[in-house]
C-alpha positions, 0 to 999 in steps of 0.5 A, spaced: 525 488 424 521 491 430 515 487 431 510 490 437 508 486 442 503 481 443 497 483 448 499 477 452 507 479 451 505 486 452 501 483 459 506 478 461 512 485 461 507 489 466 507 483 471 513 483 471 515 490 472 510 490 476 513 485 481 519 488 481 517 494 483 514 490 489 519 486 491 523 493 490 518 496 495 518 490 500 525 490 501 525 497 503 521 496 507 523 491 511 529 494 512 525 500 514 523 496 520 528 492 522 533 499 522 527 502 527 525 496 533 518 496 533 516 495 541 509 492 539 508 493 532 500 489 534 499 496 538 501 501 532 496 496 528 490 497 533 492 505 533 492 505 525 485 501 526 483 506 531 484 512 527 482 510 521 475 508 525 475 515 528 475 517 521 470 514 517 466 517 523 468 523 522 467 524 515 460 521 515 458 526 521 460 532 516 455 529 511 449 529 516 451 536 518 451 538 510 444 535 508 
C-alpha cells in the first residue's frame, strides 16, 4: 500500500514546495511595492548598503574594544 518516498521523490517534493513558497513570497512582494511608489529605489539600495557598512564597523570596533 503505502509505499514511503524515495530520497529523490522525497527531494524532488521539497524543491517543489520550496519553490512555491518563493514564488508565493514574490509575489507578495511585488505588490508590496508597487502599492508603496518607491521615489528612488537606487537611493533606499545605497542607504541599505550604507548601514549595513556602518554595522559591520560597528560590530568590529566593539571586538577590539573587548580584547
Amino acid at each position: 500500500g503505502d509505499q514511503p518516498l524515495t530520497r529523490a521523490e522525497e527531494i524532488r517534493q521539497r524543491i517543489a514546495e520550496r519553490r512555491e513558497e518563493l514564488r508565493r513570497a514574490a509575489e507578495e512582494e511585488e505588490g508590496a511595492s508597487s502599492a508603496e511608489a518607491k521615489p528612488d529605489p537606487q537611493a533606499n539600495y545605497r542607504s541599505v548598503i550604507q548601514s549595513m557598512i556602518s554595522g559591520n564597523n560597528r560590530k568590529r570596533n566593539n571586538d577590539e574594544d573587548e580584547q
